[in-house]
N, C-alpha and C positions, 0 to 999 in steps of 0.2 A: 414719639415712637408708638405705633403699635402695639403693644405686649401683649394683646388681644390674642391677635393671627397667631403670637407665637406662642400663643397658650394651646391655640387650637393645631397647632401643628403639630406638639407635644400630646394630644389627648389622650388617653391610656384607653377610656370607652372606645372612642372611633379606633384605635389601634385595633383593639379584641374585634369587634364587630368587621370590619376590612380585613382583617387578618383570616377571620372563620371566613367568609366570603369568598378569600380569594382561595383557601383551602378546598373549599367544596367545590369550587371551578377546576382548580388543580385536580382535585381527585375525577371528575367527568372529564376530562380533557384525558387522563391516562388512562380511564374506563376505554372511551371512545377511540382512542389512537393503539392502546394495545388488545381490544378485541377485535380492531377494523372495524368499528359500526361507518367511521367516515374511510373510503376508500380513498381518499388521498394522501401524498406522505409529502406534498408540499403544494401551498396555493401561488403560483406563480404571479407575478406580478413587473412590467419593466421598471425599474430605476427611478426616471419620471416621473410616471405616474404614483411609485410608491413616495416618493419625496414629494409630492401633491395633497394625497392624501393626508398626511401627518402635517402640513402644512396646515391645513381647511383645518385640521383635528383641534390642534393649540388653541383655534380661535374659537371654532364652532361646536368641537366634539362635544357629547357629552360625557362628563368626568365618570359618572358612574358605569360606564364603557368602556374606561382606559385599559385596566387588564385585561379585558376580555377582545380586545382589538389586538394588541398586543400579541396575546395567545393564537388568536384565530388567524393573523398575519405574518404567517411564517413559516420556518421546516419544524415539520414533527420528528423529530428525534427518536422518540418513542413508539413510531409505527412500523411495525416491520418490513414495510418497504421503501424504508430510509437505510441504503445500502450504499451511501456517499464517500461522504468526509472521514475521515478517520476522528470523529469525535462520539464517544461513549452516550447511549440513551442513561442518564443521574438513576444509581438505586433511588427512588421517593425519600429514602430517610436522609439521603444526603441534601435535599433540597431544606430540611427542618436543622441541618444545622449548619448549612448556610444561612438560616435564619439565625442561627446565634450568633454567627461571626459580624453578620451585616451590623444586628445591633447591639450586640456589644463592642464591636468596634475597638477591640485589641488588638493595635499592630504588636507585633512580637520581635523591636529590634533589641528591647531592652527588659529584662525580667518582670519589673515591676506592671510594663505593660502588656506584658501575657506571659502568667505564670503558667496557670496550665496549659496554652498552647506549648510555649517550650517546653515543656517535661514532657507533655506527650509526643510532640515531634521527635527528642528524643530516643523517644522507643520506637517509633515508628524508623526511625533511622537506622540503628541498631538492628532492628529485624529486618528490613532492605538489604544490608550490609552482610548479613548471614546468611538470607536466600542464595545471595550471591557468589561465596564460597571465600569471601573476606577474613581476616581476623581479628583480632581484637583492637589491632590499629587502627581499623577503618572507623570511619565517621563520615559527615555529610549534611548535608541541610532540604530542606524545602525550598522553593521559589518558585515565582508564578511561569511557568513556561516553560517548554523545552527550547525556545530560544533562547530565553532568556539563560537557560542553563546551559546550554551549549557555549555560549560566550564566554562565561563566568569562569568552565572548564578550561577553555584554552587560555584563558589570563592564566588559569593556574600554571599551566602547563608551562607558559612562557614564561612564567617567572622562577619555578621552579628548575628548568632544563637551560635556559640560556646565560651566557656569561656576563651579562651586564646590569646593569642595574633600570633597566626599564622605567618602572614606576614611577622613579625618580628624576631618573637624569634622560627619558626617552630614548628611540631607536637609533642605534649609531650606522645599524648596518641593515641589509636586506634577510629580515626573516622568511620562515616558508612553513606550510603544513600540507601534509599529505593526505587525498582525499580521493573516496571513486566518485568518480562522474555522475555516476548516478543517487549523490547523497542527497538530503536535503536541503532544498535552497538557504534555509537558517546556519548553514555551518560555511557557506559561501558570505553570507551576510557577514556573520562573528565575524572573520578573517578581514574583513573590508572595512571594520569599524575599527580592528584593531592595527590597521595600515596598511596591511600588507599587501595590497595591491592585486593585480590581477598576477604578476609573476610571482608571487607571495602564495598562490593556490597552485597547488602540484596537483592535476586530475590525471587519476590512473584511469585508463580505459577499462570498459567490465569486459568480463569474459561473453561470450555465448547466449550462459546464463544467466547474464546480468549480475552476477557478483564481482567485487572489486579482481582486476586479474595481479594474482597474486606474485605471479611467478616475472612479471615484471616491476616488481618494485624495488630491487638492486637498481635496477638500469636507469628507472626515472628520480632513485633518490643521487646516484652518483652526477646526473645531467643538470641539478638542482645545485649540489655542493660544486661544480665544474663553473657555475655561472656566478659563484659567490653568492648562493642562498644556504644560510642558517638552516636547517631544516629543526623542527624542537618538536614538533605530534604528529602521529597518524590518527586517523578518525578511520572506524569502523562502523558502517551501517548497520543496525542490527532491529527492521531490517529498511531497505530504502524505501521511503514512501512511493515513490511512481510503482513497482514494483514491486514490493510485498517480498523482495529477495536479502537472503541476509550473507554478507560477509563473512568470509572463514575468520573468524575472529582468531581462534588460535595461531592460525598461520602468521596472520598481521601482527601478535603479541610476541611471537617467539622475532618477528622481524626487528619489531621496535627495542626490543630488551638489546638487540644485537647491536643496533644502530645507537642506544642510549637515548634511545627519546621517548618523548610520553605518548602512550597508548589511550586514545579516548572512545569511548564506545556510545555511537547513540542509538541506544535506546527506547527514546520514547515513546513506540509505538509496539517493539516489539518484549522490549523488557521486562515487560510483567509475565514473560514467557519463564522467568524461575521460579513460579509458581505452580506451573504446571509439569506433572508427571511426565506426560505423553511427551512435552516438546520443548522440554528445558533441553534437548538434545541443541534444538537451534540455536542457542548461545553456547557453544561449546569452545570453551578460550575466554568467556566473559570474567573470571576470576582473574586472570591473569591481566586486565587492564587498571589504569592507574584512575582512572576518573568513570563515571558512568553515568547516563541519563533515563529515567523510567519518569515518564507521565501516568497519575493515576487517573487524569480525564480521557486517556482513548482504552486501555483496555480492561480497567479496573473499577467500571462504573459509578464515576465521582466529577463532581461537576467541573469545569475550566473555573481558573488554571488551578493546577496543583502539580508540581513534577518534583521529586526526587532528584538532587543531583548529592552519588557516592564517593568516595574517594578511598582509596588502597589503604593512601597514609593521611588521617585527618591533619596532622599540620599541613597539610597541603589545602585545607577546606579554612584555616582559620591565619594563612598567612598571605594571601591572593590582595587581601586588600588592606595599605596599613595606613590609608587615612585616618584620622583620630578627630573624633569631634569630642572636645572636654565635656563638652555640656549634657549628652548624652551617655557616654562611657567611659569606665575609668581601669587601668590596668590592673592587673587581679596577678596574683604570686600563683595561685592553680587555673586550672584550666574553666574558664568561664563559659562556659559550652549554653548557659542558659541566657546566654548576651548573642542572638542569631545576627545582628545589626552587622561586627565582625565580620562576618562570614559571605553576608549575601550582599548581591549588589543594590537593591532594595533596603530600604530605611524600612520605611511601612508594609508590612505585607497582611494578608489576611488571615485567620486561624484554622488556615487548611490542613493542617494537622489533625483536626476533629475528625474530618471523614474520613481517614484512613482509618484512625483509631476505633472510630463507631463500628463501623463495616467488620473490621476484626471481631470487639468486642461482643457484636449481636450474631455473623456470623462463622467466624475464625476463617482462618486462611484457605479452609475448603472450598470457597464462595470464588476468589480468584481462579482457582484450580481450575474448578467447574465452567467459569465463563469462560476463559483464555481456549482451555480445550476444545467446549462447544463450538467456540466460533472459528478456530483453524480447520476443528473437522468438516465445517457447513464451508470452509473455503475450496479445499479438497471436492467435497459434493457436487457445490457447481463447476467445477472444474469436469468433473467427469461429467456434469449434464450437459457443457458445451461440448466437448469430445463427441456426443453420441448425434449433436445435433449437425445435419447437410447445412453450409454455406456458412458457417460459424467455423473459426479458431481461435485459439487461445493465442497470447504471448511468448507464455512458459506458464509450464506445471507451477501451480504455487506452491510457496513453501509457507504458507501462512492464509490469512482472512481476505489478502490482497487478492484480486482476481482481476487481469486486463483481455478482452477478449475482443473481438469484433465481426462483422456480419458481412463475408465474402461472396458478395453479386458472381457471378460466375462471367467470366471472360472480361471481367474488368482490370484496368491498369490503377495501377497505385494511387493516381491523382484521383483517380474517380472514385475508390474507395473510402477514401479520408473524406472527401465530401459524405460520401454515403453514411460514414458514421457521424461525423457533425451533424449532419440533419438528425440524425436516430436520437442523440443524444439531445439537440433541441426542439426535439416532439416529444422527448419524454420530459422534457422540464417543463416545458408551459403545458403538458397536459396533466401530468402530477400524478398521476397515478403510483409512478414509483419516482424514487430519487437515487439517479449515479451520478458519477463523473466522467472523465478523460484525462488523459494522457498522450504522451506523445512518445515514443521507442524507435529510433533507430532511425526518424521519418517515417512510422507509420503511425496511423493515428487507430487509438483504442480506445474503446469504453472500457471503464475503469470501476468495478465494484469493491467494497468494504462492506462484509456482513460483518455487522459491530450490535447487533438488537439481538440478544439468546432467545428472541422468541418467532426469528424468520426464519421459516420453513423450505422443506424444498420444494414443496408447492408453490412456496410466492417464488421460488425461482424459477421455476418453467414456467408460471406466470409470466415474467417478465420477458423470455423467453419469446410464447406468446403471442405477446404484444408487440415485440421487435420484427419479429416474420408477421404481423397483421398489416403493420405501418410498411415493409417493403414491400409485401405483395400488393398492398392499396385496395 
């Protein structure tokens, strides 16, 4: 054996020296991206040829290039005209302790192996738990994802609400949960892992305005129990990703209390909205659900994954799953709350706990406040830039950062339009200058913005603006 290589793969020199290096790249990379010296916010590349490239790399690259390839072959998150994905540009400090998590390498199922991740997740929990208007019963944990947290809820859900013993003795009968149409595809996924089929998904139709229509869910829960489905949760978008529209949450909470079933609220794009002054209005009825999901990687400036999943009543966070592995944990007479293994579906997870805690500790909870605001209000903005602009509409007014719009040719039919925007949308990708998305509403097609960067202007929006009337007029 070697012990050579793996001396040198351990080095602590080369650690420090790569380590500074790649620091000083990082910091001219966020120099560069967030003062726009490079006016791209993404270097496009097809598929192919980027599986090509990395291919020749393995063999040919040279090593002392690898970050910097890396870095330079990709979306800038951090430029402000990165107005895509719903994923947050990392405050910088959270990238330094991602570096502690990577190498200390504390999963947190079991105390011993992350003490201060568990005590600080913790309080981090705790304080979630009281933005939200919870009491003292509530509790909750970390996990990587809002998928992954969405799931995990409705196990609760169905174990806690239905009459049999599931876990154990599996599905006797046809379950169901209640969902708008317009949720995220992750809570259609949960549902499908958890069996229940395509008749197992109850989709309410949205209203108008694309929120769940509320005023129909007597009809569609009574059409469910009529066919001998269980029904045991509603899910409430708060708010839908295609749409950026959020749910009457309270409506839906005072339904489920009536019906006895579990109310679950997803969150994770919009949640971190109990932070803010201005638009904790938008979750209004959030208190009143049994489970909830907040990501602090889309609006809370902390790197993937890290999501938040609350719960009303913690025994509902610490009874979802009662595998027992001896060799890892062992039963406790009080509540072992610093054993997360329990609770989450994940053994191993990271010490994502840090960056919530950092973030507080360096800038307290005024820092959410301020980004969640900024960026609904800049959603608002371009809403009203597109209003002002000839052969441009909106979708719907936003109620958030979400903004779908599209660019109306005049005396055009529908088909012709959705092409018109596909093209828009694939000239702005491989030209890169700015980066959106798409969506699809009712069968029409839209370009799709998230101002998620507190440092995009409304200048870069009539920028982009623009650019979209430069490319149709040709």
């Amino acid at each position: 054996m070697n012990k050579k290589l793996l001396e040198q793969v351990y080095n602590t020199s080369d650690f420090n020296t790569n380590g500074h290096q790649l620091i000083d790249q990082l910091t001219l990379h966020l120099k560069d991206k967030l003062n726009e010296t490079s006016k791209k916010a993404i270097n496009w590349t097809n598929p192919d040829d980027e599986l090509e490239f990395w291919r020749n790399f393995l063999i040919n690259g040279d090593s002392n290039n690898l970050f910097k390839e890396i870095t330079n072959r990709t979306t800038y998150i951090h430029h402000p005209h990165y107005i895509g994905h719903q994923v947050s540009p990392p405050a910088p400090i959270t990238a330094l302790t991602s570096l502690i998590s990577a190498l200390l390498n504390n999963g947190t199922a079991v105390y011993e192996m992350g003490m201060s991740s568990n005590a600080i997740e913790r309080i981090i929990i705790e304080l979630i738990c009281q933005k939200i208007g919870f009491n003292d019963l509530s509790g909750g944990f970390l996990t990587s994802g809002g998928t992954l947290a969405n799931l995990t809820a409705l196990l609760s859900a169905r174990k806690a609400i239905t009459k049999q013993d599931i876990w154990n003795d599996g599905s006797q009968n046809q379950l169901g949960i209640m969902v708008s149409e317009e949720a995220h595809y992750c809570v259609d996924r949960a549902a499908r892992i958890m069996g229940l089929g395509n008749q197992g998904i109850i989709k309410v139709p949205v209203t108008e305005g694309f929120s769940m229509n509320t005023d129909i869910l007597a009809v569609k829960f009574k059409e469910a129990v009529d066919q001998g489905i269980e029904i045991f949760a509603i899910v409430g978008s708060a708010p839908s990703t295609a749409t950026g529209i959020f749910d009457d949450l309270e409506t839906i909470g005072k339904f489920a209390k009536e019906r006895n079933i579990w109310f679950h609220v997803d969150g994770a794009h919009g949640g971190a909205g109990i932070f803010s002054k201005k638009y904790k209005h938008t979750l209004k009825g959030i208190d009143q659900a049994d489970s909830v999901v907040i990501d602090g990687h889309k609006m809370m400036m902390m790197p993937a994954l890290t999501t938040a999943l609350l719960f009303k009543n913690e025994v509902h966070a610490k009874t979802t799953f009662s595998q027992k592995a001896d060799y890892l944990l062992s039963d406790s007479e009080h509540e072992d709350w610093y054993n997360s293994g329990k609770r989450t579906f994940e053994c191993t997870k990271n010490m994502m706990a840090i960056h919530w805690f950092t973030l507080l500790k360096l800038y307290g909870e005024e820092i959410f406040d301020i980004n969640v605001t900024h960026l609904y209000d800049m959603g608002v903005q371009f809403a009203n830039i597109i209003e002002q602009e000839t052969n441009f509409e909106l979708a719907l007014r936003p109620m958030s950062n979400i903004v779908c719009f599209r660019y109306c040719a005049p005396d055009s039919d529908i088909e012709s339009l959705n092409i018109l925007n596909e093209k828009i949308r694939q000239f702005l990708l491989e030209d890169g200058e700015f980066y959106i998305v798409q969506t699809k509403l009712k069968g029409l097609h839209y370009l799709r913005v998230t101002i998620m960067n507190p440092f995009t202007t409304e200048q870069h929006l009539k920028a982009l603006i623009a650019k979209i009337k430069a490319y149709v007029t040709g």
